[in-house]
C-alpha positions in Angstrom: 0.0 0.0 0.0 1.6 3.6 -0.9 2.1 6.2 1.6 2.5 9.9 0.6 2.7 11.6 3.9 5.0 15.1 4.4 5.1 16.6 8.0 7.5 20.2 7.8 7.8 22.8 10.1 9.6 26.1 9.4 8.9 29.9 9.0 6.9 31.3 6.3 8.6 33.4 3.7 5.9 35.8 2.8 1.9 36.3 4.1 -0.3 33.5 2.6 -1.7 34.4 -0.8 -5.7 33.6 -0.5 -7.6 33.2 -3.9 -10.7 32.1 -4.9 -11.6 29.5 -7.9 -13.9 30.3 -10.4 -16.4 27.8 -8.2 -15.7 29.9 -5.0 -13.7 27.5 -3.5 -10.5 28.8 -1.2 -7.0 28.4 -2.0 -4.3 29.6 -0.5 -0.9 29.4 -1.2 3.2 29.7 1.1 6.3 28.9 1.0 7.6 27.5 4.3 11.3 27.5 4.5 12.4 24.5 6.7 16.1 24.3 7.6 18.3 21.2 6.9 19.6 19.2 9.3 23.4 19.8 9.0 25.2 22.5 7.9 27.3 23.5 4.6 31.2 24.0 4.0 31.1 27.3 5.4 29.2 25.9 9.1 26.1 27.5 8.2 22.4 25.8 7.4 20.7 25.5 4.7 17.4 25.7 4.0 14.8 24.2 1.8 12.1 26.2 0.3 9.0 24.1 -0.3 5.5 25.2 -1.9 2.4 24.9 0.6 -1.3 24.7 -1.0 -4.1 24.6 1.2 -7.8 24.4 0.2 -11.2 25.3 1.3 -11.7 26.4 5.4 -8.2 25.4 6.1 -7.5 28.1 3.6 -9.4 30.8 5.2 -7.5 30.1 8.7 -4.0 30.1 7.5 -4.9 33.3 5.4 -6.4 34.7 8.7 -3.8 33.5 10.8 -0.6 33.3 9.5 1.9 36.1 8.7 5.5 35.8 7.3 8.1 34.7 9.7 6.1 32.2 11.7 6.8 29.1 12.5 4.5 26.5 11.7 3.9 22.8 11.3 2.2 21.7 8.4 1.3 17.7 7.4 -0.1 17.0 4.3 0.8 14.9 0.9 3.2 15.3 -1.6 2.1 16.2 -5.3 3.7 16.6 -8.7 2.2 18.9 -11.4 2.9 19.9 -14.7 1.5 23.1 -17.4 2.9 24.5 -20.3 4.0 27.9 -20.4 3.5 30.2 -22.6 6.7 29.6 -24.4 5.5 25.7 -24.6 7.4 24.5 -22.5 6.3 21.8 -20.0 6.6 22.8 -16.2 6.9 20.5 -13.2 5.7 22.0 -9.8 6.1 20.2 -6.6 4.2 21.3 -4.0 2.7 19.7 -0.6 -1.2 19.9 -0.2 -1.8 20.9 3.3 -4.5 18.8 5.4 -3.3 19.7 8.8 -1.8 22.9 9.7 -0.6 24.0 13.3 0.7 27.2 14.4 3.3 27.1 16.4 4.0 30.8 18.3 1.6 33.4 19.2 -0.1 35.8 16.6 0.9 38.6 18.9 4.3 38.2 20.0 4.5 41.1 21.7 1.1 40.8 24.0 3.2 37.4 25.3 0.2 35.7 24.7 0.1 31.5 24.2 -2.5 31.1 21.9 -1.4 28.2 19.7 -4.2 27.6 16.7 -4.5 23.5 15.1 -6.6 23.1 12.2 -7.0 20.4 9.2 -9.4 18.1 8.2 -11.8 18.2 11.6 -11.1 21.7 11.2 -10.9 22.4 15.1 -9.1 25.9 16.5 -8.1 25.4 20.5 -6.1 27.8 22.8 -3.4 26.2 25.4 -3.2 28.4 28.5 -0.1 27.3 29.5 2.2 27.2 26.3 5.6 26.2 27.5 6.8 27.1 24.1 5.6 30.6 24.4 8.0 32.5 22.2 10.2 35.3 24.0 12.5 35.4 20.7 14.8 33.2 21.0 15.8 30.2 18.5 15.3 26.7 20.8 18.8 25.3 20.6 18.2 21.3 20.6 20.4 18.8 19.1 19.4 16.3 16.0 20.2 13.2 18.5 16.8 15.2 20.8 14.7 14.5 17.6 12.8 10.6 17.2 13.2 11.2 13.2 
């Protein structure tokens, strides 16, 4: 049985782009940039800039929500598409459709607030009181062996 499962987290690049299709559905569309786990010749990381497309209430959240520079988890499925351009020339986009996306610091960083948002396919929003991740600004500094993947 296949399995086409992504699960990212990193910063968004830019504000979410929200569009309509001609049938009134929601789209929107990020770029997440999600670092790499080691570093390059000159000790510095790399990152990974990889196409987010979310559809229909989810959408509408991460367009309400989410602003560039956020960190954010997003799970979804990989997908390959191609167009031609208007030279002719066949494209190839890779892109991950987004069915779960969790934000992971608060909106208003500089209330101190600990509102952390989850929504995807139940579509359910929920607010932790006591957010031991509440951001004050600084990078967490944890160690690839820390992480189960």
């Amino acid at each position: 049985m296949p399995i086409n499962r992504v699960i990212l987290i990193g910063r968004l690049t830019r504000d979410p782009e929200l569009r309509y299709t001609p049938s009134g559905v929601a789209v929107t569309q990020f770029t997440l940039a999600v670092d790499r786990p080691f570093t390059n010749q000159e000790n510095k990381r790399e990152a990974d800039f990889i196409p987010i497309v979310s559809w229909r209430q989810l959408a509408e959240t991460c367009a309400n929500y989410l602003r560039k520079g956020r960190l954010t988890a997003v799970e979804g499925r990989l997908q390959v598409r191609s167009y031609d351009n208007n030279e002719g020339r066949r494209v190839y986009v890779t892109e991950v459709i987004a069915d779960n996306v969790r934000f992971l610091e608060s909106p208003n960083r500089e209330s101190g607030g600990s509102n952390q948002h989850s929504t995807g396919a139940g579509n359910t929003s929920r607010r932790n009181d006591a957010d031991p991740f509440a951001d004050d600004g600084r990078p967490i500094d944890i160690s690839d062996d820390d992480l189960p993947y």
